[in-house]
C-alpha positions in Angstrom: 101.8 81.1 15.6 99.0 81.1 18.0 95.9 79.9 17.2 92.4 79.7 19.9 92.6 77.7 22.3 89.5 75.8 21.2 91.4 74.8 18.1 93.8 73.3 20.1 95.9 74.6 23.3 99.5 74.6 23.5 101.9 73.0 25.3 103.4 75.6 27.3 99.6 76.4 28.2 98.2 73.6 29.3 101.9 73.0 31.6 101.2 75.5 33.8 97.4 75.6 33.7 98.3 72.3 35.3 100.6 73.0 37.4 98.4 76.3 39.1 95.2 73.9 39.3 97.2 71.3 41.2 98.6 74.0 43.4 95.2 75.2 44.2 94.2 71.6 45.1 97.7 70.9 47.3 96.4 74.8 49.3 92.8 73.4 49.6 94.2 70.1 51.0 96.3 71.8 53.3 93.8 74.1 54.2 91.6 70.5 55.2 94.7 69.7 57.1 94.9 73.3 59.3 91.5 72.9 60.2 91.1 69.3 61.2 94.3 70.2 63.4 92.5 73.3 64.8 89.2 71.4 65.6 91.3 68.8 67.3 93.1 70.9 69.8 90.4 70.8 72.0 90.2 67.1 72.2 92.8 65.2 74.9 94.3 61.8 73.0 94.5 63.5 69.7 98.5 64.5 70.4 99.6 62.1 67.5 96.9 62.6 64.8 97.7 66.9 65.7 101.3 66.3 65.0 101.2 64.2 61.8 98.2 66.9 60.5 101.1 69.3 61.3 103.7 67.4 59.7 101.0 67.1 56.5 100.9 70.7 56.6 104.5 71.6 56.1 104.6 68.9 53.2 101.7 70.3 51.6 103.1 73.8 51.8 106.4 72.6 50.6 104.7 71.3 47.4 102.4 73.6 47.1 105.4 76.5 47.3 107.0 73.8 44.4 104.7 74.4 42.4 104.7 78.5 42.4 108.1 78.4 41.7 108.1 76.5 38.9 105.4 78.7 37.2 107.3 81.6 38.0 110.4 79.9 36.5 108.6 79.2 33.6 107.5 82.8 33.1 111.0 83.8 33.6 112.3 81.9 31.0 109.6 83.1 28.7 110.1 87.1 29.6 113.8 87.4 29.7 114.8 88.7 26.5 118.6 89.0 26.6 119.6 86.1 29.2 116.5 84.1 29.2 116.4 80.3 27.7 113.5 80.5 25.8 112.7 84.0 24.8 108.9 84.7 24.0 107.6 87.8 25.1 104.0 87.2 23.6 103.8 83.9 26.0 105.2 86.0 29.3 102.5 89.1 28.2 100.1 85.9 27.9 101.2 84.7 31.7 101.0 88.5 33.0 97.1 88.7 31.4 96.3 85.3 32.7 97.4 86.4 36.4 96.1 89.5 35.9 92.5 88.2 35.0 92.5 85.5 38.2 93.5 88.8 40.1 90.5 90.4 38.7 88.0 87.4 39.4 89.3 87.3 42.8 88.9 90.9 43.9 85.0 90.7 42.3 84.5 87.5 44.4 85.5 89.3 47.6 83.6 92.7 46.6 80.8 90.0 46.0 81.0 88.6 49.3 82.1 91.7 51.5 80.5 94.5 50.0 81.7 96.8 52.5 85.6 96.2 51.2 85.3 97.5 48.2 88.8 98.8 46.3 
């Protein structure tokens, strides 16, 4: 039975709302990472701090490529009707509007910002 989220949000719910907010921090960080390593080519002496910001970088992407597949595990599990663990199609439509509506937000931020891209 689902009830609104402001009465109380489920478990399945808040998992991956988690799990796609810490993967959005592990991109930013590694984002950090790629740009302190670009800024630092420039600079002689810096050969060991560019290698372990490269080093960061694969470990951040690792994780943060973790963390994708475990949401899209999780919606697997939830839309697979005949071999799936945990059938629930109403949960997997829920996963599909959720992505659907960050897709959304993110195409009106770039139309936003670059007017000239619309689509």
């Amino acid at each position: 039975m689902y009830v609104k989220p402001e009465v109380r949000r489920g478990l399945l719910g808040r998992m991956l709302t988690e799990l796609l907010d810490t993967r959005v921090m592990v991109k930013q960080a590694m984002k950090r990472a790629h740009d302190n390593k670009v800024s630092m080519v420039k600079v002689p002496f810096f050969e060991d701090l560019i290698f372990f910001l490269q080093t960061l970088t694969k470990i951040l992407n690792a994780r943060q490529l973790g963390l994708k597949y475990i949401a899209n595990v999780t919606y697997g599990y939830t839309s697979a009707t005949f071999s799936g663990r945990m059938p629930a199609v109403e949960i997997a439509d829920s996963i599909v509007q959720s992505g659907r509506e960050t897709l959304e937000k993110v195409r009106w931020i770039r139309d936003v910002s670059t007017p000239e891209r619309k689509t």
